[in-house]
C-alpha positions in Angstrom: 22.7 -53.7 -96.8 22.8 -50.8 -94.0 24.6 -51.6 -90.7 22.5 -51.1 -87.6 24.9 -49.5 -84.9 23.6 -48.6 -81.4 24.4 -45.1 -80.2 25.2 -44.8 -76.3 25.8 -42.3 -73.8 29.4 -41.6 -73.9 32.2 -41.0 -71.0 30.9 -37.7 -68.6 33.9 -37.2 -67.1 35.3 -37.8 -63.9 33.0 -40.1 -61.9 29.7 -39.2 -63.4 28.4 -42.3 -64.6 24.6 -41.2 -65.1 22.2 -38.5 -66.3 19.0 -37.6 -67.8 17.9 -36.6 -71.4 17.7 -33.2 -71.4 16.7 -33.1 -75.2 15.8 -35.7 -78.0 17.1 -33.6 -81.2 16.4 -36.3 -83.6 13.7 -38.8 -84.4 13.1 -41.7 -86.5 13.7 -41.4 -89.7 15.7 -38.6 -89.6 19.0 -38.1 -91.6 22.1 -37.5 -89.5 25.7 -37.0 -90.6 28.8 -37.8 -88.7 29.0 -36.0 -85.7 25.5 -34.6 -85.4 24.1 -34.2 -82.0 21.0 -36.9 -81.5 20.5 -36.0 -77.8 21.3 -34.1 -75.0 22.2 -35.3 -71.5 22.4 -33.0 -68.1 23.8 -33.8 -65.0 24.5 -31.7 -62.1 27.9 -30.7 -63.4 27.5 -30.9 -67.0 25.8 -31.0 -70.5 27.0 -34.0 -72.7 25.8 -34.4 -76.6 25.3 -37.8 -77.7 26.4 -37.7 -81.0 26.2 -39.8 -84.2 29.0 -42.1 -85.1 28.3 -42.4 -88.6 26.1 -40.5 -91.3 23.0 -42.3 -91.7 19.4 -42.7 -90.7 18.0 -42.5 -87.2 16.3 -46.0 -87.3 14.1 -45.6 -83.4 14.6 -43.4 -80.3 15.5 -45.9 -76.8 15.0 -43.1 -74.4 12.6 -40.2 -73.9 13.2 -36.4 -72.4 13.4 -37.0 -68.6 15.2 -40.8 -69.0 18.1 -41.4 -66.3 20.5 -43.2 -68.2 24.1 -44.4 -67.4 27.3 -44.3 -69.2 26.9 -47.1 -72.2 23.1 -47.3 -72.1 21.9 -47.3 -76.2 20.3 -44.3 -76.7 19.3 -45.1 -80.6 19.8 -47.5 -83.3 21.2 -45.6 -86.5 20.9 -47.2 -90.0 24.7 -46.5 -91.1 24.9 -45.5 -94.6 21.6 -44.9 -95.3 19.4 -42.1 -96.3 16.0 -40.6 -95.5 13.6 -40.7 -98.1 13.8 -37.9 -100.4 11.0 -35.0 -99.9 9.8 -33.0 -102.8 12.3 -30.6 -104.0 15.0 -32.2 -101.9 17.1 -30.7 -98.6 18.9 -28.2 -100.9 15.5 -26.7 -102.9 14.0 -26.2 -99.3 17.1 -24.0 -98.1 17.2 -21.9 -101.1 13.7 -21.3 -100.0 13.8 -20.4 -96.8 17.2 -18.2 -96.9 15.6 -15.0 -97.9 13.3 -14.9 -95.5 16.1 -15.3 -93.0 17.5 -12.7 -94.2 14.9 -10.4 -93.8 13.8 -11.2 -90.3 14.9 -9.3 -86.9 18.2 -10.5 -86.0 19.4 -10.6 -82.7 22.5 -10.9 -80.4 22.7 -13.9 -78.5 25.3 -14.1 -75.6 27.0 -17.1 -73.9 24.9 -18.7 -71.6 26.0 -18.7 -67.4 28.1 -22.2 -67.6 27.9 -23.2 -63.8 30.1 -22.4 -60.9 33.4 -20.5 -61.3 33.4 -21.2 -65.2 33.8 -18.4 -66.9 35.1 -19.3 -70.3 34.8 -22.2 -72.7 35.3 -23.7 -76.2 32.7 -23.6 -78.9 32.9 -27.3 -79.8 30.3 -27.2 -82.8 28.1 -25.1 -84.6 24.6 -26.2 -85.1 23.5 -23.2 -87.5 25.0 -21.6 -90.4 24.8 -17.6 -91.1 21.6 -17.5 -92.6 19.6 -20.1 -91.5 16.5 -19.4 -89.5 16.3 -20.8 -85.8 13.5 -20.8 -83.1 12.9 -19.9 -79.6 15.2 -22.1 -77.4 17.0 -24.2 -80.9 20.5 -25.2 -79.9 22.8 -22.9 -82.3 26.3 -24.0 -80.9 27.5 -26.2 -78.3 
């Protein structure tokens, strides 16, 4: 048996007790690992990612884009240890697949967005895309 965790909206920092989904990165049924961004939360002062606790299976979604939530509101239900059903040729086949083409695309520079008042620097805390891997208009590719 799989245990069902709920996934909440972390600490935002000093006094900021509420937000709204910015972004729902991940939907039922979807494999996540440890660590994996699930959704994204804006306030006035900051973006926070709601991350996974666990590798598993997104089991259902609690909130939608737009949502105000607070700190500790469940944002999903994640099947903890389990995986997504397998799809022909498996995740690995489908990368091999798509990486040439990756290759051969445009490529393009992408800058550090404008982080807010008087920040000017910042850590990269995660990388959402590996060299290679093909990304659309507006995809999160670090955080």
């Amino acid at each position: 048996t799989h245990l069902a965790t709920q996934v909440e909206v972390p600490p935002m920092g000093d006094s900021i007790t509420e937000g709204s989904i910015a972004a729902v990165l991940k939907a039922p049924g979807d494999s996540v690992a440890v660590d994996e961004v699930i959704a994204q939360i804006e306030t006035d002062k900051v973006t926070i990612d709601v991350r996974a606790p666990a590798a598993g299976v997104v089991k259902d979604i609690l909130v939608a884009e737009g949502d105000s939530v607070n700190v500790g509101q469940a944002v999903c239900t994640l099947e903890e240890g389990a995986a997504a059903p397998a799809k022909k040729g498996g995740k690995k086949a489908a990368a091999k697949e798509t990486a040439p083409a990756a290759a051969t695309g445009p490529t393009a520079d992408i800058e550090v967005p404008q982080m807010g008042d008087s920040i000017t620097e910042g850590a990269i805390a995660a990388l959402v895309k590996q060299p290679g891997e093909t990304c659309a208009v507006d995809e999160v590719i670090a955080q």
